[in-house]
N, C-alpha and C positions, 0 to 999 in steps of 0.2 A: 644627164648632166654632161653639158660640153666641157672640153678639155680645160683645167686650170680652173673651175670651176670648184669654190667650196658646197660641200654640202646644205642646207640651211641650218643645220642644228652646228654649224661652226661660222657662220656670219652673224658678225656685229650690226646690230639693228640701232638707230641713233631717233629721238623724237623728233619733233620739230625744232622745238627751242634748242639742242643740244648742236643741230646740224646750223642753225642761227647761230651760236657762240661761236662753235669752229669758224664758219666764214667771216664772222664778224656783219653780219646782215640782221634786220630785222625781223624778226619770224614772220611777217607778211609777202617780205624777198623770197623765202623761201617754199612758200605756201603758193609763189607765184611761178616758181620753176619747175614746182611738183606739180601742179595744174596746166604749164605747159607743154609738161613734158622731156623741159630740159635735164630732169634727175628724176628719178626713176623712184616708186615709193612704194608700199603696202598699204593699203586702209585697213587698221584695228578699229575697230566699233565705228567709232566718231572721228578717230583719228589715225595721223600717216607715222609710218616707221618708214626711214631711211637706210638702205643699207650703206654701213659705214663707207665702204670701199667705192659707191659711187658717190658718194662726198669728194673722195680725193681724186677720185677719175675727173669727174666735172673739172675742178680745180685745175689740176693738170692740163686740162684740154685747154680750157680759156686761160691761161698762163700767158701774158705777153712779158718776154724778157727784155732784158734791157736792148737796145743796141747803141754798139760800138761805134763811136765818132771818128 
C-alpha cells in the first residue's frame, strides 16, 4: 500500500448509475471513461464498481475555473 493510501476494506465503491448521478452524466458517459480509462474501476461479475474517491479526483483534475476579466 503506497503512502496515503486507504486500505480496501475502508474505500467507498460507487456502481455505475451512482457515479452517473454524482456527475450528472449518463451511465453510457460513464461506462465510456471506465473503458477508456479516464476513471479507473473493478469488474464485479458483469459489472464495474468505482472507487469513490476517484470520482472526485477525475472531477477535480478536469475542473475548468472560471477566469477573471
Amino acid at each position: 500500500m503506497a503512502a496515503g493510501e486507504k486500505p480496501l476494506s475502508e474505500v467507498n465503491f460507487l456502481t455505475v448509475a451512482e457515479v452517473a448521478a454524482v456527475m450528472r452524466v449518463s451511465k453510457m458517459t460513464v461506462y465510456r471513461l471506465v473503458h477508456s480509462g479516464h476513471l479507473p474501476a473493478v469488474r464485479v461479475g458483469r459489472s464495474f464498481r468505482v472507487p469513490e474517491n476517484a470520482v472526485h479526483d477525475y472531477l477535480q483534475q478536469s475542473y475548468v475555473g472560471w477566469e477573471s476579466a
